[in-house]
C-alpha positions, 0 to 999 in steps of 0.5 A: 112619569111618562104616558104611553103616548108620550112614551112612543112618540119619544121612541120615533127618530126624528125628521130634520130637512138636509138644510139644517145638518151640518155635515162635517167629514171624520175617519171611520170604521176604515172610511170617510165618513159624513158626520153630523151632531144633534142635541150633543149627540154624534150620528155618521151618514149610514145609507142614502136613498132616491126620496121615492123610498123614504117610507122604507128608510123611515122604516128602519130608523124606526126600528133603531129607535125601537131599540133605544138606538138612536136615529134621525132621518135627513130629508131632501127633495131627491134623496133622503139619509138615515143618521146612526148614533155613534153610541149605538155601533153594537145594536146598529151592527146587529139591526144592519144584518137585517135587509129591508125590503127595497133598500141597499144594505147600509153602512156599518 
C-alpha cells in the first residue's frame, strides 16, 4: 500500500537532461514528430520552451500527471521540452485547451 507521500511523488513527471533521450522521428497527427521511449513507454515532443520558462513547463507537466496522464520534462542549458504519452491523446487533448500563462500553446 502506498503512503500519501509516496502517492504524490509518483504522480510528478519525472526530469531527464536532453543527453539522455533518445529522439527518434515518426509521423503523426499530420506532422513530423520528435519521439522518444521511457520505461517502455511512448512520448512525442509537444512544446519546447527558453529554459528561463521551465518552472511554467514544469507546471504543466504537473498537471498531465495530476491526471494520470503521462509526462516527462527534458532539461537543456537553453530550452527545456514537455514529452506526452502516446497513450494519453484524449486527456493531453483536453489539458492543451487550457493556455498556461507565459507559454506558446503546445502541440496536440
Amino acid at each position: 500500500m502506498l503512503k500519501l507521500g509516496q502517492e504524490r511523488a509518483s504522480m510528478l513527471p519525472k526530469v531527464l537532461p536532453e543527453s539522455r533521450v533518445q529522439v527518434f522521428k515518426f509521423w503523426f497527427n499530420g506532422a513530423l514528430q520528435d519521439g522518444t521511449h521511457h520505461y517502455n513507454e511512448l512520448y512525442y515532443r509537444a512544446l519546447t520552451v527558453e529554459a528561463d520558462k521551465r518552472t511554467r513547463l514544469y507546471h504543466l507537466a504537473c498537471k498531465f500527471s495530476e491526471q494520470r496522464a503521462g509526462a516527462l520534462v527534458s532539461v537543456a542549458e537553453d530550452q527545456c521540452s514537455l514529452w506526452i504519452s502516446l497513450r494519453s491523446q484524449k486527456i493531453a487533448a483536453q489539458l492543451l485547451q487550457q493556455r498556461v500563462a507565459g507559454l506558446p500553446r503546445p502541440h496536440i
